[in-house]
Every structure is written in structure tokens, then in C-alpha cells.
C-alpha positions as CSV (number, residue, x, y, z in Angstrom):
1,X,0.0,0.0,0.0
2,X,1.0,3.3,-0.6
3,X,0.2,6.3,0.8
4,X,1.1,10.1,-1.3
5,X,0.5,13.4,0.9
6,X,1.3,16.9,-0.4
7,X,0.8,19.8,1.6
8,X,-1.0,22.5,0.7
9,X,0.0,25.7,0.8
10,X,-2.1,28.7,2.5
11,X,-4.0,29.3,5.6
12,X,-7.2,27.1,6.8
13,X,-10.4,28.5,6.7
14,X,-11.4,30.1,9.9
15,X,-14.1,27.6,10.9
16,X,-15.7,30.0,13.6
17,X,-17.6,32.1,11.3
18,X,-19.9,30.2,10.7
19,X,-21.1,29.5,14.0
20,X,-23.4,31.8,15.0
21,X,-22.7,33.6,18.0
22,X,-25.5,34.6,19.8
23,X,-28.9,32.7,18.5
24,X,-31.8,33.9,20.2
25,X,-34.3,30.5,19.5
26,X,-33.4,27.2,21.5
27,X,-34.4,23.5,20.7
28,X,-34.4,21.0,23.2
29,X,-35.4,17.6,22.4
30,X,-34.1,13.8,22.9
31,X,-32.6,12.9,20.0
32,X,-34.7,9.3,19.3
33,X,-37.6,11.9,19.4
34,X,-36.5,13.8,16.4
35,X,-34.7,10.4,14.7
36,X,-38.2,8.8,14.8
37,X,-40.4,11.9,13.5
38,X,-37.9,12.2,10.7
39,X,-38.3,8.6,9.8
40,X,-42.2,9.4,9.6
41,X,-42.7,12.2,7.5
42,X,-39.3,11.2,4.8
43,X,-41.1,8.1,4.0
44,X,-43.5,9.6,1.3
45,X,-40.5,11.8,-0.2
46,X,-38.9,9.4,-3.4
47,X,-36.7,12.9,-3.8
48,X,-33.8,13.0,-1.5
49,X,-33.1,16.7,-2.1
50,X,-36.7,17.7,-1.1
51,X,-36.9,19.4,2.2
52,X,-38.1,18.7,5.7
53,X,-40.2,21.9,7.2
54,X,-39.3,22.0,10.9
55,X,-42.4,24.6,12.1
56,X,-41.4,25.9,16.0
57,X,-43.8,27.6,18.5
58,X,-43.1,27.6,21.9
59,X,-46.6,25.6,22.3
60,X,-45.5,22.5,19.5
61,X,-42.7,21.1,17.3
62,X,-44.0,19.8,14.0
63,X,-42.3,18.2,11.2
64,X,-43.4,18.3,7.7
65,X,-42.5,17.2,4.0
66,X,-44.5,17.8,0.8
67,X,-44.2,15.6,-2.1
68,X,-45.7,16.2,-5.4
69,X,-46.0,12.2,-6.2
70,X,-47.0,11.2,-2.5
71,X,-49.1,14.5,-1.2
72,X,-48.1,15.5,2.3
73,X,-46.9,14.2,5.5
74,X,-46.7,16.3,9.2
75,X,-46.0,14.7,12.4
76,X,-45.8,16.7,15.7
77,X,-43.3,16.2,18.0
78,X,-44.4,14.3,21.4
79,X,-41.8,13.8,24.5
80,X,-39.9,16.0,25.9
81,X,-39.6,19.0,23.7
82,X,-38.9,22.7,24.7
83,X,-38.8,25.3,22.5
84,X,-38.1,29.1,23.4
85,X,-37.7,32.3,20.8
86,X,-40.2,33.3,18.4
87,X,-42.7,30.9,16.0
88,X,-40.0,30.0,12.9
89,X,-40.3,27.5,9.9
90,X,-37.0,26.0,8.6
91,X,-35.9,23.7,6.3
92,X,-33.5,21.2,6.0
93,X,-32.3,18.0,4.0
94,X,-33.7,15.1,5.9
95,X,-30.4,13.4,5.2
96,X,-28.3,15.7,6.5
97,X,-30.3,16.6,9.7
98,X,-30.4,12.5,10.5
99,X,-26.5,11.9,10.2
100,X,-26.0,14.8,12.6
101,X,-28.4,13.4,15.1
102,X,-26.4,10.5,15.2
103,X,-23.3,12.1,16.7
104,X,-25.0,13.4,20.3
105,X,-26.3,11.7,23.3
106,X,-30.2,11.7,24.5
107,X,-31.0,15.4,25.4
108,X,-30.4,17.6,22.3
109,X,-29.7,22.0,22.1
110,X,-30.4,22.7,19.0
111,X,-30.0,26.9,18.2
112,X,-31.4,28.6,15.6
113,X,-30.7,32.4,14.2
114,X,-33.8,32.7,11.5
115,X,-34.5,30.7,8.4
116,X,-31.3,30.8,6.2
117,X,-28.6,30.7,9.2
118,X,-26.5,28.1,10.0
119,X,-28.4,25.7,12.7
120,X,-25.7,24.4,15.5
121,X,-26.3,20.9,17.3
122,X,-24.9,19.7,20.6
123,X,-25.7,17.5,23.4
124,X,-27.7,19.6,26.0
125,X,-24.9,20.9,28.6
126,X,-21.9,19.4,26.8
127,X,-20.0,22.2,24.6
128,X,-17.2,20.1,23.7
129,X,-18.6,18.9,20.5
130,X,-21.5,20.5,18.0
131,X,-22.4,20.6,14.4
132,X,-23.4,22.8,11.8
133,X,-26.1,22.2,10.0
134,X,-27.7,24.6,6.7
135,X,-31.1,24.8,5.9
136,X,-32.8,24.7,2.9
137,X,-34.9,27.1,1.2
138,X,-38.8,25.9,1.4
């Protein structure tokens, strides 16, 4: 086996801007919660790239796809969610949102800025991991 490595030449990206600094809306939900609702409403959508409507009041969490061959499909969120900031609909690639789920313990933080910022994820009082996830436009 071989193995070539060539350096490259100029500065890393500075990773830190894009993490928001100060998001004003908080998620906090146990991750199998938001695995399983995902599972429900991607089923009817045969197009990976369509995306998953995340709709956030501080009374309900509701997912929700739309597919022009299947119709609709909208589960809300049961367990132990807690939202705080103001009512906001996002979107995301189901994909995407799934595969960071699967990094991060039970309790979920999930912090939003508004609809077309960067969405961070992180086990609920642990900071020394998170990802970044973009939304999509719905």
C-alpha cells in the first residue's frame, strides 16, 4: 500500500464564522424523538433533495414534507420537547439533519438564528462537541 500526501499551501479556513454567536431561538429535544419523527414524515419523499419543514412555536414542534407524487406528510413532535424564541419555519435536507443526530447523546440544544442561518447541534450541557447544520430554502 501506498500512501502520497502533499501539503497545501495557504491558511485554513477560519471555521468560527460560521457558527453563530448569539442565537436567540433554543431547541431542546431527545434525539430518538426527532430520529423517529424524521423517519415518519421522509417516507413519502422518493426525492432526497426535497426538504423537511421543521415549524417551531413555543406551544408545539412539528415536522413536515410535501411531495408532489405522495401528497403531504406532518408529524408533531411528542416527548420532551422545549422550544423558546419566536414561532419559525425551517428547512432542511432530511439526510443531512439525520447523520448529525447520530453524533449526540439523549438530550439535544439545537439553536437557531432565523430561516437561512447556520443551525448548530450539541448534546444539551456538553460544549465540547457540535455541528453545523444549513437549511434549505422551502
Amino acid at each position: 500500500m501506498l500512501i502520497a500526501v502533499k501539503p497545501i499551501d495557504g491558511k485554513f479556513p477560519d471555521y468560527r464564522r460560521v457558527i453563530p454567536e448569539a442565537p436567540q431561538k433554543v431547541l431542546t429535544i431527545q434525539r430518538e424523538t426527532l430520529r423517529a419523527g424524521l423517519g415518519r414524515v421522509t417516507a413519502i419523499s422518493s426525492d432526497r433533495h426535497r426538504p423537511v419543514a421543521l415549524h417551531l412555536t413555543p406551544e408545539k414542534v412539528m415536522l413536515a414534507v410535501r411531495s408532489p407524487e405522495y401528497g403531504a406528510s406532518e408529524t408533531k413532535l411528542n416527548g420532551t420537547t422545549q422550544y423558546t424564541g419566536a414561532a419559525l419555519e425551517i428547512g432542511f435536507q432530511g439526510r443531512y439533519l439525520s447523520d448529525a443526530l447520530a453524533s449526540f447523546g439523549d438530550d439535544l440544544e439545537i439553536r437557531f438564528g432565523d430561516s437561512a442561518a447556520p443551525v448548530t447541534i450539541r448534546t444539551a450541557g456538553d460544549d465540547s462537541a457540535l455541528e453545523i447544520v444549513m437549511p434549505m430554502r422551502i
